[in-house]
N, C-alpha and C positions, 0 to 999 in steps of 0.2 A: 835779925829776922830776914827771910826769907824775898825775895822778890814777887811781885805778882803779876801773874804772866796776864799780857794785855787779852782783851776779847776779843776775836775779829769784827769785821765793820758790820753793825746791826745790832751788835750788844750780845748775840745770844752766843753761846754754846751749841756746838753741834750734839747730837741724840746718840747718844752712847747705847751700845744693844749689849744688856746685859747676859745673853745666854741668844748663841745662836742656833737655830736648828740644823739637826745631823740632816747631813747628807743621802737620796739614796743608796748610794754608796756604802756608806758606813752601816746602815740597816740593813743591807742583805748580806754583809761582810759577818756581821754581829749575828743574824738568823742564822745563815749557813754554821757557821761556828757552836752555837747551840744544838743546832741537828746531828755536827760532828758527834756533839760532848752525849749526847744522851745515845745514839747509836752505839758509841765507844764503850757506855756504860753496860747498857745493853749487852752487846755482845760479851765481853768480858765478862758478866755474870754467867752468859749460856756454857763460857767454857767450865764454870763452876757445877754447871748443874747439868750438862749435857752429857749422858754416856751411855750410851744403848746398851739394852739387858739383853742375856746370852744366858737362853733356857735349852734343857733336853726336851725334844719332843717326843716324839710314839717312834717305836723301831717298825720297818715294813715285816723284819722276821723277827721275833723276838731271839730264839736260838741265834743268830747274826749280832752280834755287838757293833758290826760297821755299820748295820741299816739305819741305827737311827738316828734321828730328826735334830738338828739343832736350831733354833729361833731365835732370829735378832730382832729385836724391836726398839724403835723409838717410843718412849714412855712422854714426849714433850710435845707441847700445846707449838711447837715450833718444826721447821722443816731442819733436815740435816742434810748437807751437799758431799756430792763428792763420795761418797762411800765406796768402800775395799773392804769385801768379808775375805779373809784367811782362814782356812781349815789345815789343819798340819795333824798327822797323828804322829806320836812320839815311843819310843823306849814299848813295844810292840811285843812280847811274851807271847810264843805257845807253849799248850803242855808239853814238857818233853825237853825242856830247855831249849828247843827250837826258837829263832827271832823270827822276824818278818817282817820283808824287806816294804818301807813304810814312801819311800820317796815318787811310785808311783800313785800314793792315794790323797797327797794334797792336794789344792784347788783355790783358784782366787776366783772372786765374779766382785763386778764395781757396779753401784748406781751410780745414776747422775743425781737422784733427789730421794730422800727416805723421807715421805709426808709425815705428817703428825701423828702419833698412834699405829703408825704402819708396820707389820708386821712381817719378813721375809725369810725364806729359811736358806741355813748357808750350806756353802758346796761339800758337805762331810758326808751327805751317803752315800754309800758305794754297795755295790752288789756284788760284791768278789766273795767267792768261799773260799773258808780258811782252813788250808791243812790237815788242822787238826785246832782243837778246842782252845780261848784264848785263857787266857793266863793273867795276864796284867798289861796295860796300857797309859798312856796319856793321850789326850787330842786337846789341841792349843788352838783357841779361836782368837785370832787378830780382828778390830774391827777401827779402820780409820776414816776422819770423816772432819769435814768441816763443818762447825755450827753456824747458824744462822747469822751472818753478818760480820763473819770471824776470818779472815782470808790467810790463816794460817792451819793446817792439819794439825787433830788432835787422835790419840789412839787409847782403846783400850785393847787388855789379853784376858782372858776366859783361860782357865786350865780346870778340865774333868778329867777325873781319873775312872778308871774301870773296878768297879763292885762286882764279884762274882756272887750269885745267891746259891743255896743250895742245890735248886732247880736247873744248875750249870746255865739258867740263863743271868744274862751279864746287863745291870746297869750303870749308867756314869753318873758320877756324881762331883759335886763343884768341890774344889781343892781353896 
């Protein structure tokens, strides 16, 4: 058997603290850390669900295929930072086997904040007349943008192509 270790002078045992309290230290270490986790959470969903929509709007001439409207919108209960609209038109047909030289009609413009629901329209109308009647085209909409609490860029691309109608007037439609 075992020794038994003597008591000190008075008999008793000293109070042993079964469970000591955290520090504030450790409680704002542990807070902080939760506010990480769920911001982290957070955002990382917004890259899932955040990608602004890229509609045709109304041409200012209908005969003009360049005039019209393209609309970005943020469809989210949330802000997006950072914004870069890109308009490029591409692969540019007139009748006649004619091209048409397309490098002076792109256009970038940046926000600093696209609020919730916000709606702006991107750099793609031009007021140039064309030659002669178009033919077939592309216009490529880039839209990059940081979501809410995400501090890395995310991008989408939009590509419409040119519908000629009967009526030689020309609508674009999503590819």
């Amino acid at each position: 058997m075992g020794k038994k270790k003597k008591l000190p002078a008075g008999g008793q045992r000293p109070p042993v603290i079964a469970q000591q309290p955290p520090s504030s230290l450790k409680l704002v270490v542990k807070w902080i850390s939760i506010a990480v986790l769920i911001c982290t959470l957070l955002s990382g969903a917004m890259t899932f669900v955040s990608a602004p929509t890229v509609e045709v709007g109304a041409p200012r001439d209908p005969a003009n295929p360049l005039s019209y409207s393209f609309i970005v919108g943020n469809d989210l209960i949330l802000p997006l930072f950072g914004v870069t609209i890109s308009c490029r038109y591409d692969d540019v047909k007139l009748e006649g086997e004619e091209t048409f030289d397309t490098k002076a009609l792109g256009a970038d413009e940046t926000h600093s904040i696209m609020g919730p629901h916000q709606k702006t329209t991107a750099p793609c109308q031009k007021d140039v007349s064309l030659p002669a009647p178009l033919k077939s085209g592309t216009v490529i909409i880039g839209v990059s943008y940081s979501p809410f609490l995400w501090p890395f860029k995310t991008s989408t691309i939009r590509r419409f192509t040119i519908d000629m109608r009967g009526d030689k007037n020309a609508v674009w439609r999503p590819t």
